[in-house]
C-alpha positions in Angstrom: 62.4 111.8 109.8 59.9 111.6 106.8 60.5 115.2 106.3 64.0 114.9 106.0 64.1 112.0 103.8 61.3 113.9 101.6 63.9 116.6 101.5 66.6 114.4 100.3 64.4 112.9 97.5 63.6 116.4 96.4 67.2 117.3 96.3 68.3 114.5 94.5 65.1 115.0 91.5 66.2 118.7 91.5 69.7 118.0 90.7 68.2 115.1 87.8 66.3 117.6 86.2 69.4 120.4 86.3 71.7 117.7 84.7 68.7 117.0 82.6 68.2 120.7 81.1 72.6 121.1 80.8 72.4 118.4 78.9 70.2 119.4 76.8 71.1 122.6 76.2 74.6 121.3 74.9 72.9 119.8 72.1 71.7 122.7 70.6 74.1 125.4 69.9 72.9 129.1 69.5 75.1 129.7 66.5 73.0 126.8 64.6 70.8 127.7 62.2 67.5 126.2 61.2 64.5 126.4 58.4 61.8 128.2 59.3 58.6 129.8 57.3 58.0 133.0 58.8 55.2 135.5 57.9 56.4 139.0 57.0 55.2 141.9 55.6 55.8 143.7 52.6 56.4 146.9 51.1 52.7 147.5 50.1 51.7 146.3 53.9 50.4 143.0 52.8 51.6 139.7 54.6 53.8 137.0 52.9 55.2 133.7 53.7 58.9 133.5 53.6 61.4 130.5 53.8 64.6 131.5 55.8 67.3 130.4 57.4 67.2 131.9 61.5 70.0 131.5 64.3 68.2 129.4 67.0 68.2 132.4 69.2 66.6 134.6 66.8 63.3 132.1 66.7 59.7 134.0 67.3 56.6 133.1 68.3 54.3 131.9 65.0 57.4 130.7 63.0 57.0 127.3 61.9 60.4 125.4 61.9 61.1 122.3 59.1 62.3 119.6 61.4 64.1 116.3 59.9 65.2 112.9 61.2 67.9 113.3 63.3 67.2 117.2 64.1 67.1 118.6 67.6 64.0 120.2 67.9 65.0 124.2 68.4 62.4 125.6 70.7 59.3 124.7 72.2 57.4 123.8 69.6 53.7 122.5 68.5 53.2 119.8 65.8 51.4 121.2 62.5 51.8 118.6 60.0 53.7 115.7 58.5 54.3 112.1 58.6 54.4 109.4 62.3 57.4 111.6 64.5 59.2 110.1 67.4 61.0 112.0 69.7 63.4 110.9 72.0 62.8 112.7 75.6 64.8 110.4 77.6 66.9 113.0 78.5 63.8 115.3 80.1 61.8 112.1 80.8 64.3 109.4 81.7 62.0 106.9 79.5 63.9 104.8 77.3 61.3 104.8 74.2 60.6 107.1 72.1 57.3 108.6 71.7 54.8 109.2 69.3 
């Protein structure tokens, strides 16, 4: 019996998580473009620091993306710098503050 309801349980948090990630993904369309800095180098080999515009899909590790209020953040991402952010992960989380 306690397997089968621990079975149910797990069903039902695997299908959360599934609606979760959907719902998620429709927020962020792969056509969108965001502002990144990305390092790149020129014609004499040495590296430079460029401001561009990327699809979301063309994102790569080490670019480092200008987020503003109201922006869906693109990828997984690290915080550098910049003022107090909250994030609302209610939609991953199912808490109903955001965080710090």
């Amino acid at each position: 019996a306690m397997l089968l309801v621990n079975a149910v349980i797990g069903f039902h948090h695997e299908l959360s998580a599934q609606a979760a990630l959907e719902q998620v993904e429709g927020q962020l369309s792969a056509s969108e473009t965001v502002q990144v800095f990305r390092k790149v180098s020129g014609e004499s080999g040495k590296t430079r620091t460029e401001e561009i515009d990327v699809k979301v899909e063309e994102l790569v590790v080490g670019d480092l993306a200008y987020i503003r209020a109201g922006d869906v953040v693109p990828a997984d991402a690290a915080w550098v710098y910049g003022d107090k952010m909250y994030v609302n992960e209610a939609s991953l989380t199912g808490e109903t503050r955001p965080r710090k």
